[in-house]
N, C-alpha and C positions, 0 to 999 in steps of 0.2 A: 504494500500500500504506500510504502513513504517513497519506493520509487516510484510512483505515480505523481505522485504528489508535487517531488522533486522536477520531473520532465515537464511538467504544467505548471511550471513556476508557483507552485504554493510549496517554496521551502520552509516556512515556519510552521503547515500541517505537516510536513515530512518528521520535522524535529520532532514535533507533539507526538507522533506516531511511534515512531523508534523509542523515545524516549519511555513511554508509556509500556515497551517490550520488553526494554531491558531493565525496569521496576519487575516488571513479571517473570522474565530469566531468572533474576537474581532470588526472587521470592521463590523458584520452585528450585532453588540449588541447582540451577544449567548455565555455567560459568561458561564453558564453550561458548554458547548462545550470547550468553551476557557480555563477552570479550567481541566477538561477530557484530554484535549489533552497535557496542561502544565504540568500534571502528566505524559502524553507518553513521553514526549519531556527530561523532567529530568531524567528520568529512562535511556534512550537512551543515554544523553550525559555523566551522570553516567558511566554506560557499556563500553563506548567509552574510557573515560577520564581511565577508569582501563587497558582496553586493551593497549592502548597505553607504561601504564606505566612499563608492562608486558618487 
């Protein structure tokens, strides 16, 4: 979903989304997951934090 999001220029739903998975990774003890997705999640607010400054 947050790559959806992301390719349709709503990178701040993308963040909400990711962000909101990798609360849920963490909660069910799937560090895999929760490492995977902190890597989407920084790339995104990355992309975000430049756009902005744009």
């Amino acid at each position: 979903m947050a790559k959806a999001y992301d390719k349709t220029g709503r990178t701040a739903d993308a963040i909400q989304a990711v962000s909101e998975a990798v609360d849920l990774a963490v909660k069910q003890d799937n560090q895999q997951v929760a490492k995977s997705l902190q890597d989407a999640l920084d790339h995104y607010e990355r992309d975000n934090s430049g756009a902005e400054s744009n």
